[in-house]
C-alpha positions, 0 to 999 in steps of 0.5 A, spaced: 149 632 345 144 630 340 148 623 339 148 623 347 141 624 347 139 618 343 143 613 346 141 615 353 133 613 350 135 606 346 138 605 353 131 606 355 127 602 349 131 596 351 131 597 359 123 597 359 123 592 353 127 588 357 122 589 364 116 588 360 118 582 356 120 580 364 114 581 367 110 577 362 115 571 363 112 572 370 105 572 369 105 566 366 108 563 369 104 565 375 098 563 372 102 556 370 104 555 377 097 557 380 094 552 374 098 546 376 096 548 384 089 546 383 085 541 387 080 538 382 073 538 382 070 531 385 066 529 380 060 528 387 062 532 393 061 529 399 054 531 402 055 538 407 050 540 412 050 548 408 045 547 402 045 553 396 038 555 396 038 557 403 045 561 403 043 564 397 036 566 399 040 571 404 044 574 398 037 575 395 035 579 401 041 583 402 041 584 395 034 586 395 032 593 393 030 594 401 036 595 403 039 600 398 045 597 396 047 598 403 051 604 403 056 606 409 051 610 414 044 609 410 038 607 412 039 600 407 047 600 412 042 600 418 038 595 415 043 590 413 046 591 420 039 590 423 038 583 418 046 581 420 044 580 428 038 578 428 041 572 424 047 572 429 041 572 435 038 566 432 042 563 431 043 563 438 052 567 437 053 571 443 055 579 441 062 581 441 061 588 442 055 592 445 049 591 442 053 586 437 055 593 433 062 597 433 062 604 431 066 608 428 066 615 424 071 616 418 072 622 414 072 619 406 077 622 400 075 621 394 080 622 387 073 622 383 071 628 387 077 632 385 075 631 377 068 631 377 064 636 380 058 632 381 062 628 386 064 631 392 072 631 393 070 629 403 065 626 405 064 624 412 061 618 415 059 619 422 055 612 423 059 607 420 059 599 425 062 593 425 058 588 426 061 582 431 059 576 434 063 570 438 062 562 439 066 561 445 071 555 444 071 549 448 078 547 449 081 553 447 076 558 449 082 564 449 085 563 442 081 565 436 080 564 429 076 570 426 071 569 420 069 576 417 065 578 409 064 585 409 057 587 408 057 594 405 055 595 397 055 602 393 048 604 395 044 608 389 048 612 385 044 617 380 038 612 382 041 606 379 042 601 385 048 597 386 045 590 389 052 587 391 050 580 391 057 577 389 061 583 393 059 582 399 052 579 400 055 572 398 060 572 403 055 575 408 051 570 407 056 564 408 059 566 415 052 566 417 050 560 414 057 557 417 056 561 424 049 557 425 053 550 424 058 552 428 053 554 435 051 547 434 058 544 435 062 549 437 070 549 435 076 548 440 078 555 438 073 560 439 069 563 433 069 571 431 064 573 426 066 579 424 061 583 417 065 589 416 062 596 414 066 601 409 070 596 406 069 599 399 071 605 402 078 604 404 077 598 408 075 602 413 072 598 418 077 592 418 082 597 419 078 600 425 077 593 429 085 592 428 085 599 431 080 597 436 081 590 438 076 587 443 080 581 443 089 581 443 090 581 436 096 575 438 090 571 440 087 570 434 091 565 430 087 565 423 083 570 419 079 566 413 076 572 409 071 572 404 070 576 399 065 575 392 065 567 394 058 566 389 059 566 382 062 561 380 062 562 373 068 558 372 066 553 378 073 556 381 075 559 388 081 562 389 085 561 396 090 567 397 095 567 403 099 561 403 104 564 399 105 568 405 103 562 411 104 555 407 102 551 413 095 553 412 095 550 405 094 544 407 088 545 411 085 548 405 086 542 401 083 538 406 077 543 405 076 542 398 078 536 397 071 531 396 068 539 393 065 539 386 068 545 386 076 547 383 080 550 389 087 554 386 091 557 390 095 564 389 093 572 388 098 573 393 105 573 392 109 580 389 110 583 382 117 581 382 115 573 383 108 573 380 108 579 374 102 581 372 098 577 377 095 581 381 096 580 388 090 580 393 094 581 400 091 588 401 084 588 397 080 587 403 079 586 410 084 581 411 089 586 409 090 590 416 090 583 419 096 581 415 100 587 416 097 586 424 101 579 423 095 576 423 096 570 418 090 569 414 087 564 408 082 569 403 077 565 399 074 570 393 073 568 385 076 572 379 073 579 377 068 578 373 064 583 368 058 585 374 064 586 379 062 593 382 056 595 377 049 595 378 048 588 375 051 584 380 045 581 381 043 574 385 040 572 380 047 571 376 049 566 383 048 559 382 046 556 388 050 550 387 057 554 387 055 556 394 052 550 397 060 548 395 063 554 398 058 554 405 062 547 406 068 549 404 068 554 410 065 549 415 070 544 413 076 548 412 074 552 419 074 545 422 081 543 420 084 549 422 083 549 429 085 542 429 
């Protein structure tokens, strides 16, 4: 019985040790692979209507102590809605929903809660909203490409504040800066702009707007979600989905190409291909639209040392990155309804 025991756990030492040295085949792989997919940086980019200090001062009033991090259902959540429209509503977009806002209530459950007595296990949320603009196309008016960045941050926790200026503000101010050239020139599909609610907290308010559609889901033929767009650390922006939809690969490098910033693809493919590699597909609101079959392209940098804590700061966004990325956007929605 003893002997039979120990063979049954060599067995086991070899199998895992077979799966992890597997794995880390994999993962570097991946990486090589997403190396050698790269669009390099042009040594002068090519002039763009979108410059980095105007998008950046967006991030820096998002990220501002007035908005409280803007938590779903609080005073600084209202705020930024209020801030969102306003910018839409100048910027002469018509609303999507009533009011430009969607909203929505959710019961939130919290693993935290279960082992820290201090955080509570339910927290309901009856004040949630989508905020949601539209730039009717013209030629293809009743086809969609959506453009969306979620606005929720964590708000003030133990009083500290959680700025959110790299996640989300700096996606937020990106599709308005966007929006606003887009008015003046209007696409061939039309434009929705969506800024999500609740996305820290389950990907709530994409998944609502999926439920809730004002528009058939068929009818959009892309989703371009951004998500922490504004550090550019490592001068990298990461395109995930054309793993999943290689015809919109091309699209993307077209939008790149001529940018003084470097554009890899990936993130978005499974363990069994890409090993360690974390694949993006459901980490934010771009999610519910896939599983909607609703192909989307994802644009975000790697996690960096700020992701989720109270230093996530505009001051730590360089304005010149962003500038790239607005372009980027424009260009890339452009080539997409061609």
């Amino acid at each position: 019985m003893k002997l039979f025991s120990r063979r049954r756990l060599l067995r086991a030492v070899v199998v895992w040790c077979a799966l992890a040295a597997v794995t880390a085949v994999l993962t570097v792989r991946e990486r090589r692979r997403m190396e050698a997919s790269a669009v390099a940086p042009a040594s002068t980019s090519v002039a763009g209507p979108l410059d980095g200090p105007t998008l950046l001062a967006d991030i820096q009033r998002l990220a501002s102590p007035a908005f409280e991090g803007r938590r779903t259902g609080t005073a600084g959540s209202r705020a930024a809605q209020a801030f969102i429209i306003e910018r839409l509503r100048s910027s002469a977009v018509a609303p999507l929903f009533d009011g430009y806002r969607q909203p929505f209530a959710f019961t939130h459950r919290s693993i935290k809660g279960l082992l820290l007595p201090s955080r509570p296990y339910e927290t309901e949320y009856p004040e949630a909203a989508n905020v949601g603009g539209i730039i009717r196309g013209s030629s293809k008016a009743e086809r969609f490409i959506a453009l969306t960045a979620h606005y929720d941050s964590f708000g003030i926790r133990d009083g500290q504040l959680f700025p959110g200026a790299d996640d989300n503000a700096s996606g937020v101010a990106v599709m308005l800066g966007v929006a606003g050239e887009i008015a003046k020139q209007p696409l061939g599909h039309s434009l929705l702009l969506l800024a999500f609610d609740a996305e820290e907290l389950g990907i709530r308010g994409a998944r609502h707007f999926v439920q809730h559609p004002p528009v058939a889901l068929t009818s959009i033929d892309v989703v371009v979600n951004l998500d922490m767009v504004g550090r550019g650390d490592e001068n990298t922006l990461v395109a995930a989905g054309a793993a999943r939809h290689p015809a919109l690969e091309s699209a993307v490098r077209a939008a790149a190409a001529g940018r003084s910033i470097r554009t890899v693809f990936g993130h978005d493919r499974p363990i069994y291909k890409a090993g360690l590699v974390e694949n993006w597909t459901h980490s934010s609101d771009h999610g519910p639209f896939h599983d909607a079959a609703v192909p989307f392209i994802y644009l975000g940098v790697e996690d960096h040392a700020d992701y989720h804590q109270t230093t996530d700061t505009a001051a730590r966004i360089p304005a010149a990155f962003l500038g790239e990325v607005g372009n980027l956007v424009l260009g890339l929605l452009r080539n997409l309804d061609r």
